[in-house]
C-alpha positions in Angstrom: 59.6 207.2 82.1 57.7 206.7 84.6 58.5 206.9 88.7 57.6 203.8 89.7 60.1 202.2 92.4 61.4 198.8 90.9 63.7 198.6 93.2 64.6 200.6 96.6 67.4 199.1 98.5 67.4 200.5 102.1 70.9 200.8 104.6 72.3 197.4 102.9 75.3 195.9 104.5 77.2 193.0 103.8 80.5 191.5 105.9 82.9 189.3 105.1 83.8 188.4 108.6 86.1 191.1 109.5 85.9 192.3 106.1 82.9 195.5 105.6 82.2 195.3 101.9 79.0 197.4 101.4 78.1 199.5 104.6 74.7 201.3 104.3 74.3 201.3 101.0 70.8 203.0 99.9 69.3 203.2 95.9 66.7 203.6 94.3 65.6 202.7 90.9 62.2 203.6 88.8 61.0 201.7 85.8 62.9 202.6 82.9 65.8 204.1 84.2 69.4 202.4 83.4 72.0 202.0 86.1 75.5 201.6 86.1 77.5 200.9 89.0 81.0 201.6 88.9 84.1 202.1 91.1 87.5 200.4 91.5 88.0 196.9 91.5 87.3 195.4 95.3 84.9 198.1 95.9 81.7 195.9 96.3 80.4 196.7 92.8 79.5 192.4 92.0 78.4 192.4 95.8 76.7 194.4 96.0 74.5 192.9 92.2 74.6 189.5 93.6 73.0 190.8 96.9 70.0 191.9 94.5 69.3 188.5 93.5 70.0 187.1 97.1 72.8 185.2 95.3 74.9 187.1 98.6 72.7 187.1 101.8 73.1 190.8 103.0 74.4 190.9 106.4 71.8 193.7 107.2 69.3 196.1 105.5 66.7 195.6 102.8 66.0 194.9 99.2 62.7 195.8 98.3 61.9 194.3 94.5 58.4 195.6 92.9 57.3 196.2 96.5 58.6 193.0 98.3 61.2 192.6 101.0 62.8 189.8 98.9 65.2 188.9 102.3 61.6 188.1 103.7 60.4 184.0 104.7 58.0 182.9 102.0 59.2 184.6 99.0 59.8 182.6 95.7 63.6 183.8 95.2 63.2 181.5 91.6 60.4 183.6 90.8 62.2 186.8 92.0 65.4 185.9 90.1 63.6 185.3 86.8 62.8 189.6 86.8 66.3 190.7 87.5 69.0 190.1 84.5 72.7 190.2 85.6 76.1 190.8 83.1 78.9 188.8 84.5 82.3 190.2 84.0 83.6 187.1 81.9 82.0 187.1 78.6 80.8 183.2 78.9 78.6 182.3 81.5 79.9 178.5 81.2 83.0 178.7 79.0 82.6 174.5 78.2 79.3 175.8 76.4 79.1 177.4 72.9 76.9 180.8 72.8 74.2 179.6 71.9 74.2 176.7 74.8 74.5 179.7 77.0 71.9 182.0 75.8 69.4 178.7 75.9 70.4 176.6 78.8 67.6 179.3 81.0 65.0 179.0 79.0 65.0 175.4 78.4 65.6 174.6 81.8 63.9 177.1 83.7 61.1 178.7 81.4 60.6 175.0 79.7 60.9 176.5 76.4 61.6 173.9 73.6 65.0 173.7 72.1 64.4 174.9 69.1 62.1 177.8 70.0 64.8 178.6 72.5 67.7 178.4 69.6 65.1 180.6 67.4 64.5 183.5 70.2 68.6 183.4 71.0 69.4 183.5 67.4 66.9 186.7 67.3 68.7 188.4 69.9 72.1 187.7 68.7 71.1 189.4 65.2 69.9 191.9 67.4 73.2 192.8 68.7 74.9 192.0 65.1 77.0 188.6 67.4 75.1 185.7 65.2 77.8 184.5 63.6 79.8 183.8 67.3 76.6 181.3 67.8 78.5 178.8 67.8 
């Protein structure tokens, strides 16, 4: 492992009016290292992840990605967003799609991938993880 900063997040707050979900939260994480964040439900735990990808607008601080304030004018939040992975809670990212249509709706759509090499590289991963035959 090496200690690279991938991601240093510095005095982050967000409110919900009234409501002080994170207050000063500081992290950092090198290259390689795995994370968990855990607590009891309505702690801030999804907050503060979707503040990461800006998918929450922090109400103060910074998130500093690979060396970049990302909360700063001019940065490509779609590029940003393609470098940080999130797992939802639910198991289905769009529960009207089969597996597969959700494993390859990104890289079709974002990444321009062709269907099929997108259905090949999801059905690869999906061995991976011994899920292929919930594909569809």
């Amino acid at each position: 492992m090496t200690n690279e900063v991938i991601i240093k997040v510095e005095e982050l707050v967000k409110n919900f009016g009234s409501l002080h979900v994170l207050k000063g939260i500081n992290e950092v994480i090198h290259q390689g290292e795995v994370v968990s964040i855990i607590g009891p439900s309505g702690s801030g735990k999804s907050t503060f992840i979707r503040c990461l990808n800006l998918l929450e607008k922090p109400t103060s601080g910074k998130i500093i990605v690979e060396g970049v304030d990302i909360n700063s004018k001019g940065v490509n939040l779609d590029l940003h967003r393609q470098k940080i992975g999130m797992v939802f809670q639910h198991f289905n990212v769009f529960p009207h799609l089969t597996v597969m249509e959700n494993i390859t709706i990104a890289p079709t759509l974002e990444k321009k991938l062709s269907k099929e090499a997108a259905q090949q590289k999801a059905l690869e991963l999906l061995q991976m993880v011994g899920l292929e035959d919930k594909k569809d």
